[in-house]
N, C-alpha and C positions, 0 to 999 in steps of 0.2 A: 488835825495832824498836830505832835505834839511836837516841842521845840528841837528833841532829841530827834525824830526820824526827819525834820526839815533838814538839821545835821548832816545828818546820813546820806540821803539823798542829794546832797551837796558837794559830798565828798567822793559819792558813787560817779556824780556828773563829773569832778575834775580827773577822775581813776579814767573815764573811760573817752573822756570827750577831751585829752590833754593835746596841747597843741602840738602838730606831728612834728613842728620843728626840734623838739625838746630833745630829741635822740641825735641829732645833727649838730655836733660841737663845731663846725663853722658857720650856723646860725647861730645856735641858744647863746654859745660864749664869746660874742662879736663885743659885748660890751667889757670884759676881764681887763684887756689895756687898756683901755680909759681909767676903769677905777684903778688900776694899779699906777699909771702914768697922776693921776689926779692928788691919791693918798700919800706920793711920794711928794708932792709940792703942800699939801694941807698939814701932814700928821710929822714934819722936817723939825719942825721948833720945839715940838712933845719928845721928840727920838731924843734931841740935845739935851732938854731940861732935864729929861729921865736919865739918862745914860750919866750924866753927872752924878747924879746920886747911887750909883750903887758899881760895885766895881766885882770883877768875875762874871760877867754875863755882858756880851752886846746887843743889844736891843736891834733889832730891824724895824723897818717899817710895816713889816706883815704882825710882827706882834703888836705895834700900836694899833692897829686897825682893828685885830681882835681884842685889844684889851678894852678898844672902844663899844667891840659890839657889845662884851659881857657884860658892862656898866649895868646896864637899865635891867638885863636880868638878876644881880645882886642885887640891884637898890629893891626891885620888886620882889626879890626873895627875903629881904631881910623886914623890909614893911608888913611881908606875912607872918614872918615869924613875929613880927614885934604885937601884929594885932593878937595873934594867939599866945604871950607872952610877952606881953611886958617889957619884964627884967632881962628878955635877950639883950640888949640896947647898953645895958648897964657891964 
């Protein structure tokens, strides 16, 4: 079996075998207030620091959280591009 149809077959199992609760938004999103109640104590000191510096837009706490998840997908986007180029960096 080659690495792509283990792939597959892996993907087939979560399409079909997904957990029944996943349709049922009073199971699957029991956890939503915590992270929101949690990000509002964590991402508080980031909201201040940022919102100082730039003035015409107020920052929420739901845009820190996303500007946190993007992070790692930029830095990982720009290390591709830098291996396939270099001079992007410059």
């Amino acid at each position: 079996m080659t690495s792509v149809t283990v792939l597959l077959l892996g993907l087939l199992k979560l399409i079909i075998f997904r957990c029944p609760n996943t349709s049922d938004r009073s199971k699957s999103g029991r956890g939503t207030s915590s992270v929101k109640e949690w990000a509002s104590v964590y991402l508080k000191a980031a909201q201040d620091r940022l919102q100082m510096q730039i003035d015409g837009y107020t920052f929420t706490i739901e845009d820190m959280y996303i500007m946190q998840q993007m992070c790692a997908y930029e830095v990982g986007f720009a290390n591709h591009l830098h291996r396939q180029n270099p001079m992007t960096l410059l």
